[in-house]
Each structure stands twice: as structure tokens, then as C-alpha cells.
N, C-alpha and C positions, 0 to 999 in steps of 0.2 A: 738192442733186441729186448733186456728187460724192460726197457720203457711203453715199448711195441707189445709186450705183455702184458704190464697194468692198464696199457689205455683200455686192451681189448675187455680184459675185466670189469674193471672202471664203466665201460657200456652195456658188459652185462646186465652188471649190479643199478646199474640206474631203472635201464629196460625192463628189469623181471617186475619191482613192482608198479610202473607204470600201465603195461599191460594188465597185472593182475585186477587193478581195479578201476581202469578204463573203460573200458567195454560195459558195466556193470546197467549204464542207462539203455543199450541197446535191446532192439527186438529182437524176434527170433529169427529173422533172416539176417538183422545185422551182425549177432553172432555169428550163425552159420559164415559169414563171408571174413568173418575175422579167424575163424577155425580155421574154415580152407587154406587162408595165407599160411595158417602155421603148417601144415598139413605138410603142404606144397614144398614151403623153405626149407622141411626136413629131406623131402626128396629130389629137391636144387642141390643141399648139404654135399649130396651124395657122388651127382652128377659135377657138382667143383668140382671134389676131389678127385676124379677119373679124369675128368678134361681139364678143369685151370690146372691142378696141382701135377698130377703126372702126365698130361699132355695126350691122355687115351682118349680118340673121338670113337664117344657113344651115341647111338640113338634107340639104346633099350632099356630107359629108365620110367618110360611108360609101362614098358612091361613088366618091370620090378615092381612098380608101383600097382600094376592088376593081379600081377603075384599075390602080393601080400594081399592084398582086399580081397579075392577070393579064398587064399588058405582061411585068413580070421572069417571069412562071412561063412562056409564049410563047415569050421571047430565050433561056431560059437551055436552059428542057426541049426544045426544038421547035429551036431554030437555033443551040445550042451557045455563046452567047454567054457570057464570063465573067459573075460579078454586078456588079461594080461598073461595065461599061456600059451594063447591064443598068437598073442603079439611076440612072448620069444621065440614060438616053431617058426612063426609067418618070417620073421627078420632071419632066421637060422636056414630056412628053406632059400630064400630068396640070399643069404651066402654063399651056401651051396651052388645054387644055380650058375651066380657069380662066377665062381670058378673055374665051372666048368666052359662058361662062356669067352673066360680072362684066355683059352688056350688058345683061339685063333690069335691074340692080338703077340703070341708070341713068332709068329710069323709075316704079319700084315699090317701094317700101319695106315693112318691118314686115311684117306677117302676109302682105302680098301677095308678098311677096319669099321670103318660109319656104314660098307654094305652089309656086311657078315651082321652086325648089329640090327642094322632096318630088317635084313630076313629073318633074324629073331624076335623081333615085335612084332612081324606081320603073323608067324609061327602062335605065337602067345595067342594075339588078338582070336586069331582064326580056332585055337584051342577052346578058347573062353566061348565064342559062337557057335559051333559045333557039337563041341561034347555037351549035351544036352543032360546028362546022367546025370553028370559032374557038377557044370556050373550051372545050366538053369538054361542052356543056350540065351536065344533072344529074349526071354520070360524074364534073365536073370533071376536075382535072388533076394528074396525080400523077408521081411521082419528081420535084422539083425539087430542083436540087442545093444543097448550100451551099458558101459560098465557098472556095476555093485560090488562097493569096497565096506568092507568090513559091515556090513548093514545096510548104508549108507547108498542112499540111491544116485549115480552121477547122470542118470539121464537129461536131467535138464539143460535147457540152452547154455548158462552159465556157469553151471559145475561141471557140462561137459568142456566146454573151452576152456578152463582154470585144468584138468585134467592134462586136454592135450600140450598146453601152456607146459605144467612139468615136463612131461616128455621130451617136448620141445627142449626146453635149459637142460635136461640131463644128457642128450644129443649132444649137443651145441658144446659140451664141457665137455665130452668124448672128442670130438672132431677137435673141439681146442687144445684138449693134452696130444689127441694125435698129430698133427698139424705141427707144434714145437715140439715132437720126443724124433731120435732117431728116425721115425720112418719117416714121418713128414719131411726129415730132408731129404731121405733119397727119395721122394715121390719126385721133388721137386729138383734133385739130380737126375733121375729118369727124365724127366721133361727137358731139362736144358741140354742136357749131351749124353744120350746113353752107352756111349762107350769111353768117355771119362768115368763114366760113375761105374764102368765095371773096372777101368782100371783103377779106381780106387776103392774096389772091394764089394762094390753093390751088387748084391744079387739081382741080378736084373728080371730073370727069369720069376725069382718070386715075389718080388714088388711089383711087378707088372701085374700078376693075378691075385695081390691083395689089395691094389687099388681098384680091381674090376669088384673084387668081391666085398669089400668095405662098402664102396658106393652102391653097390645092389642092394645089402644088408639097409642103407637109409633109404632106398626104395622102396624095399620091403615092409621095413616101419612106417611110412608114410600112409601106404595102404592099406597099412593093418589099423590108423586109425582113420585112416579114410571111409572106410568101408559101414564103421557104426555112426559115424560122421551125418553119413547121407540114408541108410540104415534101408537102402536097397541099392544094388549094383546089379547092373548090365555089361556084357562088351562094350556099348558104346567110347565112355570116358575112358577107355585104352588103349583105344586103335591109335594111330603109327601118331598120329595131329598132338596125340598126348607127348611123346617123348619128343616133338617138334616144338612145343610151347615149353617144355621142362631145359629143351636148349635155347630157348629163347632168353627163357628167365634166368641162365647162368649169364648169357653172354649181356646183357641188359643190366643185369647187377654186379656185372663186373667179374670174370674169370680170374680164378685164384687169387681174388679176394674175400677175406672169413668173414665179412659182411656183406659181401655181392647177393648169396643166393636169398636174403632176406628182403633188399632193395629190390632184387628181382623177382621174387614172387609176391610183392605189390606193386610191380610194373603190369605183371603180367597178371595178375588175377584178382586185383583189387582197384585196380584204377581204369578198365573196362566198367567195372559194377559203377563205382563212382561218375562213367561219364555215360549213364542210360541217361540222365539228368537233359543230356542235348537230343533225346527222342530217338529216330533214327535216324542221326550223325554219328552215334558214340562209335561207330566202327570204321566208320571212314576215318573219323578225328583220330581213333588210335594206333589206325593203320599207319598216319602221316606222323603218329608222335616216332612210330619204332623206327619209320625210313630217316626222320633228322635227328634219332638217337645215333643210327649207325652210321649215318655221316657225319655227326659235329662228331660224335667221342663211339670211336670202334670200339676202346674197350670197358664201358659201360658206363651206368651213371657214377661209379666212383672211381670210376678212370676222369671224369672229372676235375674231384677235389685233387686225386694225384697228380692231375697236369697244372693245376692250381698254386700246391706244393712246393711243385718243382720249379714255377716260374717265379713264384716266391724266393723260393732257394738262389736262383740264378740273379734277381733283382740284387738282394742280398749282398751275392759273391761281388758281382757289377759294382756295388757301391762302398765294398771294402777296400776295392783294385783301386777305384777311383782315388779314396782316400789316401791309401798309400802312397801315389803315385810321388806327390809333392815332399814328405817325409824321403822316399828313395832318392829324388831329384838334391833335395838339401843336402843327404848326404854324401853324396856324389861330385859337389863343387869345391869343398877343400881339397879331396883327392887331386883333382884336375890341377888348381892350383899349385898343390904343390908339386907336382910331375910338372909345368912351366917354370916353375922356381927354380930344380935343381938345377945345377953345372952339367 
């Protein structure tokens, strides 16, 4: 396990400053599409931990994610609010919500649990288009600002994505301490047998509705910088297709893996951008990549290296048995011998 600890660090610490000064040659849409992925992987984050880690099928992580881009676009454009209190109401609301939403899954599981959720993204979606007051209806909502820290202007292409970058790492170190401290195992004993894990003491009742409201909470932050991101929002990007492609990008990057949702939200939202390049093929081509993703490796691109791993492992075992065998055999011939010898 500790080893399984430093590696995942080990990649942090590689990754943070690679990104930080990567990207520095690109334009301003190639930012833009390098933000999104982070944006995205923080609201993949979220949906892991509901679905890989405790095994809760959701499909209201689009609408966690229009949550937050509506509260921040609301505080920031509407009542002058900086972003960063902008972003702990927007993630606190969108907890909340969580919660409230965690109480069907205490009676409903599995496909029944993925309807209750779809008719709360269609509820969202249909909020966001409607209430005209509120959100802007169809008009949505435009000029939202991006952030100003201590003077310091972060509007730009690249001190906004070095921005969302922190966010991003200080996330990722929450979900990582979460992930190995107590809950993260019973999230992960709620998924494998929920009535072993209450007879070993798991509250089941309220790991259930802190994994709904945790993963809503990284929804909610995703939107909250989503939102100054693209720096006008409509219903569109959160109708139901949004939490369709947010399940995409877990099961793509690998469910209940702490790297999946990262791999998965540049399956899913950077390697479309990447293949406009084929004109108008890039959608068919990526249509046929997700159908031989979900046939060769169901459980995503690092379900891969795992089965990779494993066959390694098994070569391995195979060729110590092998070895052994003639060692075992040698010692086995004196014995025989002298059981023919006695009287």
C-alpha cells in the first residue's frame, strides 16, 4: 500500500510542473481546451468516487456541474462577488444538493438509482431554461468575470489555466488523502458488499450520502470554474448528454482508478479537439475509437496497463513454478530411494 502511495505522488509531483510550463507556447484556444480537460477531470474526480469507488450509479454530475457555473456566474456577474467565494458557496451548495439527492440511493440501487438521478438532470436542465429571472433562460448569462488576486489580474489565457492548474492539484490531494484515510475504505466496502461493511461497522446509511455529496461538491467546483472559463453560460452544456459524456469519461479512464478520470477527460474531451484534423471524419473516427475501447478493455484505458500487470505477474509466477519444478524433483529421489532400500 505504501508503495501504491509514493508512486501516486511520484506522479503528481512529476505532472504539476510539466503542465505548469507546457502549455506556455499555446494560443488561446489551445489553452482554452487544455483548461477544459482540467475543468472536466475535476468533475470525472467526483463522479469516480460515486461510481468507481462506492459503486453509486449517477447520471447527475452534469448537473452538479451547471449548479456550480450558475451559482459562480449569479455571485460574480449579478452581485459582484470575488470568484473564490464565489467557488466555496458554489461547491457548498452543490454539497448540499448532494445530500439531499444521496437519500433516494438509500433505498434504490443500480438502474433504479441512474433513473432517480437522469430525472434530476432533466429537473436542473429544465430549471436553468426556464427560470428566466434567475438564470438568463435561453439568453443565458454573459460577462462573467475571471479572477483578480491580490491586484493581479488572472484573466489571461495562461494565468487563467496556471490558476485552474492549482485547483486542480489541491483537489486531487483532497480526493488522494480521501481515497487512503478511513472513508475511502468503506466507500470502497460499500461497493464490494454492503452488508459485510455494516457488519463490520460501516455506516452505511451515511457513507452512502457522503459519497453522493462529496462527488456533487467536485461537480460543483468544476462549474464554478467552468463557468469564468468560457465566461458566458447557457442550459445548453448541461442538459442530460453533459452527465452522459462525464460517464463516459469515468468509464474510459478507468473506474476506481485515481488516474482514470484524468485519462478520461482526454479521451473524452481532448482527443475529439485533436482529431478536427481528419475534417469531417473526427466523429465517426471517435465514435469507432470508444466502441473498440469498450470491447478490447471494458474497464478503461488503465484497465489496460492493469491487465498488462497482471499478465506480467502471472508470466512471472509461471516461470518460478517452472523453475522449481526440477529442484523439487531432485529432492524427491533420495527419499524414494531410500523407502526401496529399507527392509
Amino acid at each position: 500500500m505504501s508503495r501504491k502511495l509514493n508512486t501516486d505522488l511520484l506522479i503528481i509531483l512529476i505532472a504539476v510542473p510539466i503542465l505548469w510550463f507546457a502549455p506556455s507556447g499555446l494560443k488561446s484556444y489551445g489553452l482554452y481546451v487544455v483548461s477544459l480537460w482540467l475543468v472536466m477531470s475535476i468533475a470525472a474526480m467526483g463522479l469516480n468516487l460515486t461510481l468507481g469507488y462506492a459503486g453509486l450509479t449517477s447520471l447527475a454530475q452534469g448537473a452538479f456541474l451547471g449548479i456550480g457555473a450558475y451559482a459562480t456566474a449569479i455571485l460574480t456577474a449579478k452581485a459582484g462577488w470575488p470568484l473564490p467565494a464565489a467557488f466555496l458557496v458554489s461547491t457548498g451548495l452543490s454539497f448540499l444538493v448532494g445530500v439531499v439527492l444521496g437519500f433516494p440511493a438509500l433505498r434504490v440501487k443500480h438502474h433504479y438509482l441512474a433513473f432517480v438521478t437522469l430525472a434530476f438532470s432533466v429537473v436542473v436542465f429544465l430549471v436553468a431554461r426556464n427560470e428566466q429571472w434567475l438564470t438568463g433562460g435561453v439568453y443565458g448569462l454573459a460577462n462573467i468575470p475571471r479572477p483578480v488576486l491580490f491586484g493581479t489580474d488572472l484573466g489571461g489565457g495562461l494565468a487563467f489555466y496556471r490558476t485552474v492548474l492549482v485547483v486542480t492539484l489541491a483537489l486531487t490531494l483532497v480526493m488522494w488523502w480521501l481515497l487512503h484515510s478511513p472513508w475511502g475504505r468503506a466507500f470502497q466496502a460499500l461497493r464490494e458488499n454492503p452488508l459485510r461493511a455494516a457488519s463490520l461497522g460501516v455506516d452505511i446509511r451515511a457513507y452512502t450520502l457522503l459519497a453522493f455529496a462529496i462527488g456533487s461538491a467536485f461537480g460543483g467546483a468544476a462549474g464554478s470554474l467552468y463557468a469564468p472559463l468560457v465566461e458566458f453560460i447557457d442550459p445548453a452544456p448541461f442538459a442530460l448528454s453533459a452527465s452522459f459524456v462525464l460517464l463516459l469519461t469515468v468509464v474510459a479512464g478507468g473506474a476506481g482508478s485515481f488516474f482514470g478520470p484524468f485519462v478520461g477527460a482526454f479521451f473524452s474531451y481532448m482527443l475529439p479537439e485533436l482529431l478536427r484534423a481528419t475534417g469531417g471524419w473526427y466523429l465517426i473516427i471517435y465514435a469507432a475509437v470508444v466502441l473498440v475501447l469498450v470491447m478490447v478493455s471494458p474497464t478503461g484505458l488503465l484497465g489496460l496497463i492493469d491487465r498488462w500487470r497482471d499478465h506480467q505477474s502471472q508470466r512471472r509466477a509461471a516461470a518460478i513454478r517452472a523453475a522449481a519444478r526440477p529442484t523439487l524433483a531432485s529432492a524427491d529421489k533420495p527419499t524414494l530411494e531410500n523407502q526401496g532400500a529399507a527392509p
